[in-house]
C-alpha positions in Angstrom: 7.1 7.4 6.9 10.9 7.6 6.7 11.3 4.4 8.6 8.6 2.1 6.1 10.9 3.6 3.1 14.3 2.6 4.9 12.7 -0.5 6.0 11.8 -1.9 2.1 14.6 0.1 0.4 17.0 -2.5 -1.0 18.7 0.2 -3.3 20.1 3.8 -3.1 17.4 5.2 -5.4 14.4 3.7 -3.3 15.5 6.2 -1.0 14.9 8.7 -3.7 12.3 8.0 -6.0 8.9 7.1 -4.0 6.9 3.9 -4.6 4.4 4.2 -7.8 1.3 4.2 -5.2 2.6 7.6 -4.3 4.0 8.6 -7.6 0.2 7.8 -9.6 -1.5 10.3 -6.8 0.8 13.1 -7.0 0.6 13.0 -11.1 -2.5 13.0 -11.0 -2.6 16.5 -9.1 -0.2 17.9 -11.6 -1.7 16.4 -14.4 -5.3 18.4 -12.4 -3.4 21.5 -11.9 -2.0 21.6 -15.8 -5.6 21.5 -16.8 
């Protein structure tokens, strides 16, 4: 998983902040947990 991230990071913060496919999932369970 680490390697695909490396691999299309271009900058720093790629590194950091994970592509909006996995960011839209993972709100949505918080947003489901909130509720």
């Amino acid at each position: 998983m680490y390697g695909m991230l490396l691999g299309q990071a271009q900058k720093p913060m790629d590194l950091v902040v994970p592509p909006a496919s996995e960011q839209v999932p993972v709100d949505a369970k918080h947003l489901g947990a909130t509720l």
